[in-house]
C-alpha positions as a Markdown table, in Angstrom:
| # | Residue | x | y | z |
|---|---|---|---|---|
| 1 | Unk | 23.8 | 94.6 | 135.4 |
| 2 | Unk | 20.0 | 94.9 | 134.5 |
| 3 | Unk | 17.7 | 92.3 | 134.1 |
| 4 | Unk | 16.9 | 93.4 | 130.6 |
| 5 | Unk | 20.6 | 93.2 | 129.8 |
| 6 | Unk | 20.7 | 89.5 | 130.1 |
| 7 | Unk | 18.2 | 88.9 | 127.4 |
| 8 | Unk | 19.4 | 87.6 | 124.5 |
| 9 | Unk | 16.5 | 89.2 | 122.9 |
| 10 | Unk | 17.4 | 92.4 | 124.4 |
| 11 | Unk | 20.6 | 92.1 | 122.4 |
| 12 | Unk | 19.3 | 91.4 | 119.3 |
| 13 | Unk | 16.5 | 94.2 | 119.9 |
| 14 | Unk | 19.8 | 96.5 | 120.2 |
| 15 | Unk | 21.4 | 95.4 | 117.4 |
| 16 | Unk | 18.9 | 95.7 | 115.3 |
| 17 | Unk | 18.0 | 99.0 | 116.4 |
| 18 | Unk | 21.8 | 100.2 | 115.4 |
| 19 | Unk | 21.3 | 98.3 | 111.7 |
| 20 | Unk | 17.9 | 100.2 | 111.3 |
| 21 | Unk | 18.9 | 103.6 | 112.5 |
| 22 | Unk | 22.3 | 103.3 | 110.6 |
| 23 | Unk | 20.1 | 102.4 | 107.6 |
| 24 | Unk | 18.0 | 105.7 | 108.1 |
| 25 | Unk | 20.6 | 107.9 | 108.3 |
| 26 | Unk | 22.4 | 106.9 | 104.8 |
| 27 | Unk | 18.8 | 106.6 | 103.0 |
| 28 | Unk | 18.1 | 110.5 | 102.9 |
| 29 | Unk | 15.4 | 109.5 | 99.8 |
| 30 | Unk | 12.9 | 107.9 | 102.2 |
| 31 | Unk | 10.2 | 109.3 | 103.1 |
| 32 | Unk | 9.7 | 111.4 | 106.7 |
| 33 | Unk | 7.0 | 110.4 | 107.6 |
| 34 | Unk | 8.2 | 106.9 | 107.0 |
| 35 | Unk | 11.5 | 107.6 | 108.5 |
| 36 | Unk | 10.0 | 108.7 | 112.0 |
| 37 | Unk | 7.8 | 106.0 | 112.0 |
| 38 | Unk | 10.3 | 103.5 | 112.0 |
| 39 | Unk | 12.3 | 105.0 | 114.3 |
| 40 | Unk | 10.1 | 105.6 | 116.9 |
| 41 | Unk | 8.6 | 101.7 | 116.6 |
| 42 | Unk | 11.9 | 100.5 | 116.8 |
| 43 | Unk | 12.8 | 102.5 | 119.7 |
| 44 | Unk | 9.2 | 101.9 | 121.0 |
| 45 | Unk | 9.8 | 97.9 | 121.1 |
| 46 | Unk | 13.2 | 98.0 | 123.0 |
| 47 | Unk | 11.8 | 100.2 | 125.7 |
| 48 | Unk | 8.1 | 98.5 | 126.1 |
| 49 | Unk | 10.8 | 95.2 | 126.4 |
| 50 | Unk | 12.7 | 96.9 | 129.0 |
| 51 | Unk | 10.2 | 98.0 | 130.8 |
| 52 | Unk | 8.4 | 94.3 | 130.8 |
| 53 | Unk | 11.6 | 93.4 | 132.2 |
| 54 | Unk | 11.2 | 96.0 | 135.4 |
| 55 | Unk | 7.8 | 94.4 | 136.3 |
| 56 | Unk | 7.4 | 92.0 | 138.9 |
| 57 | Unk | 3.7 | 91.1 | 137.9 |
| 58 | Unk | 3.0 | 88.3 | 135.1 |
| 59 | Unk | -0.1 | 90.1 | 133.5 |
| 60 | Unk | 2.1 | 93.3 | 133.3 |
| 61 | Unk | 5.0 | 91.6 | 132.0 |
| 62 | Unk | 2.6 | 89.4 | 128.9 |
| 63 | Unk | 1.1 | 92.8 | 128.3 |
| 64 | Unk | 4.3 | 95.0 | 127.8 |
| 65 | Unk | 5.7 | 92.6 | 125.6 |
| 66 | Unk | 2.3 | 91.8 | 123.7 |
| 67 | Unk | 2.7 | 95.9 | 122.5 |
| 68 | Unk | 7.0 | 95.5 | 122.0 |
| 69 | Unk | 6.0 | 92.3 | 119.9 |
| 70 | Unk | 3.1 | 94.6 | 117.7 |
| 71 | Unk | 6.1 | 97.8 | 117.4 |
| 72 | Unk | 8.4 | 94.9 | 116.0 |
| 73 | Unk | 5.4 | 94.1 | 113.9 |
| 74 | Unk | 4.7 | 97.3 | 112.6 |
| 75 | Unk | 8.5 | 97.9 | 112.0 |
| 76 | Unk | 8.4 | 94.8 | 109.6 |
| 77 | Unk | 5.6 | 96.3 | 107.5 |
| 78 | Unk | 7.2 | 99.8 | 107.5 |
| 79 | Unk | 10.4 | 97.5 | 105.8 |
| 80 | Unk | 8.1 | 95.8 | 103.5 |
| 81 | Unk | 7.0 | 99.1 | 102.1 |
| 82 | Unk | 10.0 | 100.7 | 101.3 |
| 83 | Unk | 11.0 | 97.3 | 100.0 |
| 84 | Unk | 7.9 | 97.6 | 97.5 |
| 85 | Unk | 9.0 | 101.1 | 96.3 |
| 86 | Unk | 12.9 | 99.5 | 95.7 |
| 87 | Unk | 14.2 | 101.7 | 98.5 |
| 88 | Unk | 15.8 | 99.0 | 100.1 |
| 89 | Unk | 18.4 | 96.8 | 99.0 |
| 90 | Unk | 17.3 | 93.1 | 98.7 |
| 91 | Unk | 20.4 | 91.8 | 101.4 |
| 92 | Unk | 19.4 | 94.5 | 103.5 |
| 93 | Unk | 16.1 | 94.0 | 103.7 |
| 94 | Unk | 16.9 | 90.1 | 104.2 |
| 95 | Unk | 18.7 | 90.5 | 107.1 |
| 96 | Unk | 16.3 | 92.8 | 109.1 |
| 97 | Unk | 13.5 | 91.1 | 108.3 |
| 98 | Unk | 14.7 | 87.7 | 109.0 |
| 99 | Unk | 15.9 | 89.9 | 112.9 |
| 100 | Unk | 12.1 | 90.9 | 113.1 |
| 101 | Unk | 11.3 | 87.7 | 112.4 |
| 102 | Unk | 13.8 | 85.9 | 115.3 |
| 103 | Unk | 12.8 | 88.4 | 117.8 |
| 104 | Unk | 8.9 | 88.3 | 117.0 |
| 105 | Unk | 9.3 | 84.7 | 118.0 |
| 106 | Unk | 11.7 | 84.9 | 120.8 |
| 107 | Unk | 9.5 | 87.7 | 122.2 |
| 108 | Unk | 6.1 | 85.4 | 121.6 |
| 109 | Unk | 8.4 | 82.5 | 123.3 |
| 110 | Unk | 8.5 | 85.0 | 126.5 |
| 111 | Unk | 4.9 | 85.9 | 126.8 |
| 112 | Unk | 4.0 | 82.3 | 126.6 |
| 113 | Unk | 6.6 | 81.6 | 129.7 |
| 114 | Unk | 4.6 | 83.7 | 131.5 |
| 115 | Unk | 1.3 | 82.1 | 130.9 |
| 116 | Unk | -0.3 | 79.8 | 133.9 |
| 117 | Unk | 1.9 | 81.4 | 136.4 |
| 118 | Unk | 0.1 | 82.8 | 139.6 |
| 119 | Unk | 1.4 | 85.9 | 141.4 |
């Protein structure tokens, strides 16, 4: 098993990356540009996790997570604008932005760890 693998934020990273991509694929009415956004930030902040994951030193670890924590924030303000245009259903959006909320702070939680620590 990876390292990565063990993270409970990993796992909700994952699931929420099958709720959002789920939810792309059955809203044909959003906009592309919108759509690939998403996607790609989503799928941006599970790798840039992984990859933190990989690295042995501290600095590289606070700095790959720093830019998985701004992709999960981006992917939150991508969800508030479709919510502003009623593209979204109010549950839905509940749920994943309640998730981005969780693994913003479990992700802050793990750069913080890291702080103070000398390789």
């Amino acid at each position: 098993m990876f390292d990565f693998e063990k993270l409970e934020v990993y796992q909700l990273m994952k699931d929420q990356h099958n709720k959002v991509m789920l939810m792309l694929r059955q809203n044909d009415q959003m906009d592309r540009q919108v759509h690939d956004h998403w996607k790609n930030a989503m799928l941006l902040a599970v790798m840039n996790l992984v990859q933190a994951s990989a690295r042995v030193n501290s600095n590289e670890k606070k700095d790959l997570i720093t830019v998985s924590r701004g992709y999960i924030f981006e992917c939150s303000s991508l969800l508030d604008l479709v919510k502003s245009t009623n593209g979204i259903s109010p549950v839905v959006y509940q749920e994943l932005y309640d998730n981005y909320e969780r693994i913003s702070k479990m992700l802050l939680g793990m750069y913080k760890s890291f702080n103070g620590k000398i390789e």
